[in-house]
C-alpha positions as CSV (number, residue, x, y, z in Angstrom):
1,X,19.1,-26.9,47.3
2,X,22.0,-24.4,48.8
3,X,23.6,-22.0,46.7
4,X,27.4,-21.9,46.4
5,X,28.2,-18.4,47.6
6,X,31.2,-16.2,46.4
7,X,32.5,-16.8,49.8
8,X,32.6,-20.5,49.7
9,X,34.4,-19.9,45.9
10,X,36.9,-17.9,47.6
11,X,37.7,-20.3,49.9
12,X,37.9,-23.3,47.2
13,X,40.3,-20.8,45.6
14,X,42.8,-20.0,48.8
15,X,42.3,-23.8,49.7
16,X,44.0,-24.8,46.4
17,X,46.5,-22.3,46.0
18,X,47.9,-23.2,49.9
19,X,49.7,-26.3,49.1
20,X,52.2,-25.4,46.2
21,X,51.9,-28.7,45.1
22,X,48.6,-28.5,43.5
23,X,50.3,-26.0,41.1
24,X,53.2,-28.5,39.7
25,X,50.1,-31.2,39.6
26,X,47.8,-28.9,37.5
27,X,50.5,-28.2,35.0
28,X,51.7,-32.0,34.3
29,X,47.8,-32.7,34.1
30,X,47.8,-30.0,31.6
31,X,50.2,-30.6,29.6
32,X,50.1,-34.3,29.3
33,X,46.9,-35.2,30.5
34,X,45.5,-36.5,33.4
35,X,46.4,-40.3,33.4
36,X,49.8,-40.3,31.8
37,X,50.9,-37.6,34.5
38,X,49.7,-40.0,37.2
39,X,51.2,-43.0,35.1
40,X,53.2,-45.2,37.9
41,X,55.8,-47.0,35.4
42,X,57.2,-49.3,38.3
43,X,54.4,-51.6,37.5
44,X,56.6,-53.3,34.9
45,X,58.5,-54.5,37.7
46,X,55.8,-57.4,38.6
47,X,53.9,-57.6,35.1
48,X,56.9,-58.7,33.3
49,X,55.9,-62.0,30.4
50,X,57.1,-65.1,32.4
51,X,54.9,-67.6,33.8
52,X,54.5,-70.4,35.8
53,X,51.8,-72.0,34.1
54,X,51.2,-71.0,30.4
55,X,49.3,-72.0,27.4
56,X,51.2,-72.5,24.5
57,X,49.1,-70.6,22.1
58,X,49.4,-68.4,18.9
59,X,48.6,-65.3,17.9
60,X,45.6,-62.9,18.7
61,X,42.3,-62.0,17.2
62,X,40.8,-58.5,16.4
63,X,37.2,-57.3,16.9
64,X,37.9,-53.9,15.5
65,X,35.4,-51.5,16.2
66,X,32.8,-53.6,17.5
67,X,31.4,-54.9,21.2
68,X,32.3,-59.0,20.0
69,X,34.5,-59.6,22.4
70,X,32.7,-62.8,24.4
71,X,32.4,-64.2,20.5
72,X,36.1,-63.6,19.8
73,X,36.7,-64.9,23.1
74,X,34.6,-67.9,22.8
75,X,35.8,-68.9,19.5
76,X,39.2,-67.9,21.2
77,X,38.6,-71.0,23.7
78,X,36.7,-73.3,20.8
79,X,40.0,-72.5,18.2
80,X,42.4,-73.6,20.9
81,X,40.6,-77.1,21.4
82,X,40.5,-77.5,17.6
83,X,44.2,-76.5,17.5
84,X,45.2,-78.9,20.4
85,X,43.2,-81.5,19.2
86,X,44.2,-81.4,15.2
87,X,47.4,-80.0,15.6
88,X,47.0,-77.0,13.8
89,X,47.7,-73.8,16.3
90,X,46.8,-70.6,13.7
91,X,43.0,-72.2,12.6
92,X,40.4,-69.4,13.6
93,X,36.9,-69.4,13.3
94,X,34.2,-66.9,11.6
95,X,33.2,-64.8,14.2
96,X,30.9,-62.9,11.6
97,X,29.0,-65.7,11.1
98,X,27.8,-66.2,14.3
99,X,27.7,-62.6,14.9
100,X,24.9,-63.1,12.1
101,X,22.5,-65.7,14.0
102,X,23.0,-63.3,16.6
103,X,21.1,-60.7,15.6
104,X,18.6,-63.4,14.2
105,X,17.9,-64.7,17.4
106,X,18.0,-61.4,19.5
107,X,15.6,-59.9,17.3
108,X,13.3,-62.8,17.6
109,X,13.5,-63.0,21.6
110,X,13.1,-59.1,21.3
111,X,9.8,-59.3,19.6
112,X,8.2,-62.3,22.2
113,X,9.2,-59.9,24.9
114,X,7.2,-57.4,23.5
115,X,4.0,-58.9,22.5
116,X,4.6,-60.6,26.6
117,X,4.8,-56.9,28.0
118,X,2.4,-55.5,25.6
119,X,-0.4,-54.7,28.2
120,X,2.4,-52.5,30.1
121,X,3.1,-49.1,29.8
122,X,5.9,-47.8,27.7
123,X,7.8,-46.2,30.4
124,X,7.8,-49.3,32.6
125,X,11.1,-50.4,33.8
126,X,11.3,-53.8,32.2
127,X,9.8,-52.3,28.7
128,X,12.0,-49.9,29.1
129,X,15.6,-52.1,29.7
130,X,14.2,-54.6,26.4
131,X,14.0,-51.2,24.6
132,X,17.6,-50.1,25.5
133,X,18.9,-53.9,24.6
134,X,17.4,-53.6,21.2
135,X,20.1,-54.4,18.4
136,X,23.1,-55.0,21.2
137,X,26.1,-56.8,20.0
138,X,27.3,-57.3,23.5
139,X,27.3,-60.4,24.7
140,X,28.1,-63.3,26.8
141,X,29.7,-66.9,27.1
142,X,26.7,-68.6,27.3
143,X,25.0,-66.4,24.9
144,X,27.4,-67.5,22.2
145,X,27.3,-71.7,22.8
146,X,23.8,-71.2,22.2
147,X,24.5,-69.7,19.1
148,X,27.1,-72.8,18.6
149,X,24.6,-74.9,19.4
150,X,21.9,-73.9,17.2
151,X,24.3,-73.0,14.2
152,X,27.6,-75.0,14.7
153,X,30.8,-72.9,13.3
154,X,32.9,-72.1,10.3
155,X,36.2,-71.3,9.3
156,X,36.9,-67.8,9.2
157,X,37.7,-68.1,5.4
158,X,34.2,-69.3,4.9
159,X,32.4,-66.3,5.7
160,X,35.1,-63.5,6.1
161,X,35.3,-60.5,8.4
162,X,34.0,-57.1,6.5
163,X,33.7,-53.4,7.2
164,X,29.8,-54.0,8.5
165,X,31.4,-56.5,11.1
166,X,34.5,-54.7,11.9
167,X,32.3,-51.8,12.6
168,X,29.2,-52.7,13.5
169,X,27.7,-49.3,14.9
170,X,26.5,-48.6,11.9
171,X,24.0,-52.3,11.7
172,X,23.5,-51.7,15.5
173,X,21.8,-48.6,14.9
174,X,19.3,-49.6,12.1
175,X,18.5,-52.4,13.9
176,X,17.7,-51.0,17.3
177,X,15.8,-48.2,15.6
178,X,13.8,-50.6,13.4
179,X,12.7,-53.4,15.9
180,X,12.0,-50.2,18.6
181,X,9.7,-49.2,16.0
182,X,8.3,-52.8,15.3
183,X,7.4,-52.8,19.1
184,X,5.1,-49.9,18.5
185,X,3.0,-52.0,15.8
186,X,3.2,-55.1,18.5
187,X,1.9,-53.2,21.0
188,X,-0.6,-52.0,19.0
189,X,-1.8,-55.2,17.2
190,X,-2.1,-56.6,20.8
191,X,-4.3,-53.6,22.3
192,X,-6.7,-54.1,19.3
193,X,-7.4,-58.2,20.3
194,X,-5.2,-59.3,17.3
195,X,-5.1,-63.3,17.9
196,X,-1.9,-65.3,18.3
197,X,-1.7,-66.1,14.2
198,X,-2.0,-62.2,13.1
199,X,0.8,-61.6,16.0
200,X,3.0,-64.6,14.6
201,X,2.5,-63.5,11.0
202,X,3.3,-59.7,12.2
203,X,6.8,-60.9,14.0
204,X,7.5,-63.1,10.7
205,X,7.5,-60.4,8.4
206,X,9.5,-58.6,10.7
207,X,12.1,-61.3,11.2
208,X,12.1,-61.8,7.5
209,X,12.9,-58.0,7.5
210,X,15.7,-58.3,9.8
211,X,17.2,-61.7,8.2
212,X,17.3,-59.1,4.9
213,X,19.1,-56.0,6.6
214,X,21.8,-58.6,8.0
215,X,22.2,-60.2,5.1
216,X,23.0,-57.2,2.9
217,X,25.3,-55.7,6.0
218,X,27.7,-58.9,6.7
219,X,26.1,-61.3,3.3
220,X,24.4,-64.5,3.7
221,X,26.2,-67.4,6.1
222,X,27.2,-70.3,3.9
223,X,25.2,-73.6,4.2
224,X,28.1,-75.7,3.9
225,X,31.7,-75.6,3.8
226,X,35.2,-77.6,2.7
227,X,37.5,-77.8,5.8
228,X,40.7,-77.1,4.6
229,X,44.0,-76.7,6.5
230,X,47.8,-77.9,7.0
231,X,48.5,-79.2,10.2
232,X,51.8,-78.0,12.7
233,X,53.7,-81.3,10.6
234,X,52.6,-79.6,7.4
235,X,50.4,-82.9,6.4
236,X,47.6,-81.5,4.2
237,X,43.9,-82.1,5.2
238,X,40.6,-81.6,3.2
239,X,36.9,-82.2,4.4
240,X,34.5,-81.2,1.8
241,X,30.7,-80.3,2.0
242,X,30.6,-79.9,6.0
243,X,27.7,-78.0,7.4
244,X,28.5,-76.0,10.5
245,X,26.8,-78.3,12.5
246,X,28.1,-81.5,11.2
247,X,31.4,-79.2,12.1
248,X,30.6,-78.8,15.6
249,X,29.2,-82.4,15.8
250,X,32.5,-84.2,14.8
251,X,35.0,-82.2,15.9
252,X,33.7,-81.1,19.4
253,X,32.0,-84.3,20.0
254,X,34.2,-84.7,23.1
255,X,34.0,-80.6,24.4
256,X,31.5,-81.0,27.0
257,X,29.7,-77.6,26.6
258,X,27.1,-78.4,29.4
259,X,30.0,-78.7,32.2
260,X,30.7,-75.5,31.9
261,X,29.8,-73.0,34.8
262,X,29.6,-69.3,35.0
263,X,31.4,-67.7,38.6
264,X,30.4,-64.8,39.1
265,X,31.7,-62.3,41.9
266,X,29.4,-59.8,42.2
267,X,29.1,-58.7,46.4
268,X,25.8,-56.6,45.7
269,X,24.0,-59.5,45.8
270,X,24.1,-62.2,48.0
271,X,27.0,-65.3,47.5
272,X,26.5,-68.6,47.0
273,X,23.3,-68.3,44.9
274,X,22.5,-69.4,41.5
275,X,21.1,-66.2,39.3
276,X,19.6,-65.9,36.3
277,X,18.9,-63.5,33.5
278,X,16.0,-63.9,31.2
279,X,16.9,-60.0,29.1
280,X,19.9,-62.2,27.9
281,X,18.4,-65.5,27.0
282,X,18.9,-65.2,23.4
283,X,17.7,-68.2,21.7
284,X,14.5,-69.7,22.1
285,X,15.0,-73.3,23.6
286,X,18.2,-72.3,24.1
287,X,20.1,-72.4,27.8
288,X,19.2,-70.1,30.3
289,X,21.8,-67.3,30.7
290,X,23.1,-68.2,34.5
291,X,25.9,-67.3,37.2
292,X,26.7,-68.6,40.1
293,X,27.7,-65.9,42.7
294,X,30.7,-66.8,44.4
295,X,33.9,-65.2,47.0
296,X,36.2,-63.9,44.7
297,X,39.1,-66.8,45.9
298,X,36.9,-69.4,44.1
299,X,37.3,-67.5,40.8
300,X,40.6,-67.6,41.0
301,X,40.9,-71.1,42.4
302,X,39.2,-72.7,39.5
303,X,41.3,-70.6,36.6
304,X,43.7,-72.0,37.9
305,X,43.0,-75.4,37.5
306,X,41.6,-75.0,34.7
307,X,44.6,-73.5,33.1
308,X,46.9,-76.4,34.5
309,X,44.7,-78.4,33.1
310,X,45.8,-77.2,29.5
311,X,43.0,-74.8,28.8
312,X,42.0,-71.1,28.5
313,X,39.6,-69.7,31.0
314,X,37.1,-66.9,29.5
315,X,36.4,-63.9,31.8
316,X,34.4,-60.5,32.2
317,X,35.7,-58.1,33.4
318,X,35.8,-54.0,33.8
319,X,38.3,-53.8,31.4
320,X,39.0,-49.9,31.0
321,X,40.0,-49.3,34.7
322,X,43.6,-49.3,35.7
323,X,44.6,-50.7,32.2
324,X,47.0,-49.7,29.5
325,X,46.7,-50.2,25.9
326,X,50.3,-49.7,24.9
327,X,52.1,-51.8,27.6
328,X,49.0,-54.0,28.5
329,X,49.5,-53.7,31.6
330,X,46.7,-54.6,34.1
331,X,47.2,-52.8,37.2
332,X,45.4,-51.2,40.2
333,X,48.3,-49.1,40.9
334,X,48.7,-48.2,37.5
335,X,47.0,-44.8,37.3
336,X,47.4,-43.4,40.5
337,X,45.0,-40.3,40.0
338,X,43.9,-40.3,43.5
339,X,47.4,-39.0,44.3
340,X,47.5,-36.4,41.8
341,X,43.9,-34.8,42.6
342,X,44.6,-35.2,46.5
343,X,41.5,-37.1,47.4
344,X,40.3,-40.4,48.0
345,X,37.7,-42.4,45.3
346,X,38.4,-45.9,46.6
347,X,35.2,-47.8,46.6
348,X,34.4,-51.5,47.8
349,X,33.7,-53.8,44.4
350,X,29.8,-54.1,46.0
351,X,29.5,-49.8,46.4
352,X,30.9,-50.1,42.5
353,X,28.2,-52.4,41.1
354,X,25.6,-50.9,43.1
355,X,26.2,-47.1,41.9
356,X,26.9,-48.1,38.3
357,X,31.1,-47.5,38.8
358,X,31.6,-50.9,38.3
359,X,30.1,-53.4,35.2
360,X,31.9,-56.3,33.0
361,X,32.7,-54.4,29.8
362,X,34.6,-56.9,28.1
363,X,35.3,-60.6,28.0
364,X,39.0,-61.8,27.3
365,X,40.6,-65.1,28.0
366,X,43.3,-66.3,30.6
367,X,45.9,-68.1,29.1
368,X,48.6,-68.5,31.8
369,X,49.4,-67.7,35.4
370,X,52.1,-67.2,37.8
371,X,52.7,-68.2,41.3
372,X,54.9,-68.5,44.0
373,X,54.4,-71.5,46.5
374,X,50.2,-70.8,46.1
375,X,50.3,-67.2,45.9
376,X,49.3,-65.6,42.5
377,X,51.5,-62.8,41.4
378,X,50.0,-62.3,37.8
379,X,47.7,-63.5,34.5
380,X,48.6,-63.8,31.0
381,X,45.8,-62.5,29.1
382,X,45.2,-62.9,25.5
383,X,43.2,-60.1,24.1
384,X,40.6,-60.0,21.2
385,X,42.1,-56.2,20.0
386,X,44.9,-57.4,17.4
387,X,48.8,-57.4,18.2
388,X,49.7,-54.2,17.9
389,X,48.9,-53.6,21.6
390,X,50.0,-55.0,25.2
391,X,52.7,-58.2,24.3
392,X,52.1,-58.9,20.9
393,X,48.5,-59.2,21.7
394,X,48.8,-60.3,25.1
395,X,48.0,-58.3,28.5
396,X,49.7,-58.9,31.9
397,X,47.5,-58.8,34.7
398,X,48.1,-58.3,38.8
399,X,46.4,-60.4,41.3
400,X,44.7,-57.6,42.5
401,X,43.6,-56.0,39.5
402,X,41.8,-59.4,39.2
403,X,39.9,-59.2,42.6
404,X,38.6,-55.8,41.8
405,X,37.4,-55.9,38.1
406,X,37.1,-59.3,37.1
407,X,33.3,-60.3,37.6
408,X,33.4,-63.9,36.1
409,X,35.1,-66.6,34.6
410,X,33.7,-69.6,32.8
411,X,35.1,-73.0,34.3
412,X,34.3,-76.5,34.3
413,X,32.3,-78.1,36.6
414,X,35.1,-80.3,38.0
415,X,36.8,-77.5,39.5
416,X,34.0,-76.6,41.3
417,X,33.5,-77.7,45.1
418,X,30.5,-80.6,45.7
419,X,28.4,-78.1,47.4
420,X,28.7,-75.1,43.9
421,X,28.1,-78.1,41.8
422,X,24.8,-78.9,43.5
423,X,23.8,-75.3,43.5
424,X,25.1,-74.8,39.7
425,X,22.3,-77.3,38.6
426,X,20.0,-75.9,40.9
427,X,17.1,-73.6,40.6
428,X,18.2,-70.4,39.8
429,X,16.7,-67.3,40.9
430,X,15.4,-64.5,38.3
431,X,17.2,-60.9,38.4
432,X,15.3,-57.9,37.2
433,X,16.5,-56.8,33.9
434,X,18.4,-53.9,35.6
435,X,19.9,-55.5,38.4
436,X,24.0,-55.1,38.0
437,X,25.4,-58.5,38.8
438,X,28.7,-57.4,36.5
């Protein structure tokens, strides 16, 4: 390791001070901070709100202090069928309740895959990412038809957002720290020969331990429900006695939730493969968690279609980059920070993923597009943070913006070429619970 010298500080020093500029930068930094004196407002002049092709849909959801947002944005997509379908466009569903057989399920994948890695040592890579996941409420599109599946749906009247689901940091943490601690007896029961019963028994208890602390943070998901709502022609409609599955049973009978395909563009790893990731395979029997890796164009390609097809298109994406809460704008040029420091930080989207600088934080949904002749000038976006930001709600995104921080988007299989839908129901190849695919 070298030393910096006094020299070498001096010369830092008399480098700065020689361009005068530096000075005026410093002091808008200062005094405003560093991304609103590097804000570049001409943005608005391509991310105004009119689109070629647009959904007509309502207003937004809120996830409040929690890491929902590929529930929301699911339910987003599942509320907009039911709406289209029925005739009713403001009908949400519960995302707490599902947000509850999510932690069921997780809990109960998070034991297996510690009695399975038992013999390993604690500091081992894979024990170590299972660990880290422990009590997660991030998530993903196929994480949450899973849940769907397994559980069906609700209204949101019938089991209510509240302060533990708003918030959820606060369940998050108790649970993480209690199943890492559950791990510990695991482990333990399986170095001392404990057969596959006493290890069944131990994860029930458990389980029924986790089921409790749920329960008592968001309350107990109802059995069964009366559907009740007022259409758009204000005709009154009443179903009583419906069990979230019978709910999903009848009214989705026709949403095909098997011909659904994640893209995924992530250039660290190679294109045109089918991946899968087991540390997110949250229900037992449940789908595999999979993405095929595609060129970026194809992602776009298939929104598209998708969205002229009358429906929204769910994506991940790096969501804090270039992005504005106020305006929701969506912009690569938005902060332009480089100019203001004088140096250059651009780094290819496969350099991002592989050093960490670039991950899907968040999952929102497209709901319109614009284009000129072919060429795609902008998304609308529909949020899951309320409507107090962006467009009442809604974001406006730039083409470009999309190529560089959107990582996936969940499509149907007919928009798919022959040869991605023969890899799509392929055999898919296992990633390593830390490889960054976005």
């Amino acid at each position: 390791m070298t030393v910096i010298s006094d020299q070498e500080i001096a010369d830092f020093s008399a480098d700065f001070n020689t361009n005068s500029k530096n000075q005026v930068a410093s002091r808008a930094a200062r005094r405003s901070g560093l991304l609103e004196a590097s804000f570049n407002d001409r943005v608005s002049e391509r991310l105004n709100h009119v689109f070629s092709t647009e959904l007509d849909v309502d207003g937004v959801t809120d996830q409040k202090h929690s890491g929902r947002c590929w529930e929301f944005a699911t339910l987003n997509v599942l509320r907009h069928y039911f709406g289209k379908q029925n005739k009713v466009k403001d009908f949400t569903f519960s995302q707490a309740y599902n947000f509850f057989w999510d932690k069921i399920e997780r809990a109960n994948a998070f034991y297996d895959a510690m009695i399975r890695l038992a013999d390993r040592p604690l500091n081992d890579r894979e024990v170590q990412s299972w660990l880290a996941f422990a009590g997660e409420d991030g998530g993903l599109w196929s994480m949450a038809i899973n849940l769907v599946k397994k559980y069906g749906v609700v209204p949101s009247y019938a089991m209510p957002e509240s302060f533990n689901s708003n918030n959820t940091t606060g369940l998050i943490d108790s649970l993480a720290r209690k199943e890492r601690k559950d791990a510990i007896a695991l482990r333990k029961l399986v170095s001392e020969g404990s057969s596959q019963d006493e290890l069944e028994k131990a994860k029930k208890h458990f389980l029924n331990e986790v089921y409790r602390m749920v329960s008592v943070a968001l309350g107990e998901p109802p059995k069964k429900f009366d559907l009740e709502y007022r259409d758009d022609d204000k005709k009154y409609h009443l179903e009583r006695d419906l069990t979230p599955r019978e709910f999903v049973q009848k009214y989705f009978k026709d949403f095909k939730f098997d011909d659904y395909v994640v893209l995924s563009n992530c250039p660290n790893h190679e294109f045109n493969k089918l991946y899968h990731m087991p540390l997110y395979d949250n229900v037992d029997g449940g789908d595999q968690i999979k993405f095929l890796n595609v060129p970026i164009e194809y992602l776009a390609q298939a929104a598209v279609a998708q969205l002229k097809s009358g429906d929204a298109v769910i994506f991940g994406n790096d969501v804090l980059k270039q992005m504005e809460r106020k305006t929701g704008y969506l912009d690569t040029e938005l902060y332009q920070t480089d100019k203001l420091f004088g140096v250059d930080t651009k780094m290819s989207k496969a350099d991002r993923l592989a050093t960490g600088e670039g991950f899907a934080t968040h999952d929102m949904t497209l709901v319109g597009v614009d284009e000129d002749h072919g060429h795609i000038r902008k998304w609308k976006v529909e949020n899951s943070w309320g409507d107090k930001y962006g467009h009442k709600g809604f974001y406006e995104m730039s083409q470009p913006w999309f190529e560089d921080y959107v990582y996936d988007v969940v499509v149907r299989k007919e928009f798919l070429t022959d040869e991605q839908v023969k890899l799509a129901e392929g055999p898919a190849i296992d990633l390593k619970p830390w490889d960054n695919i976005g």
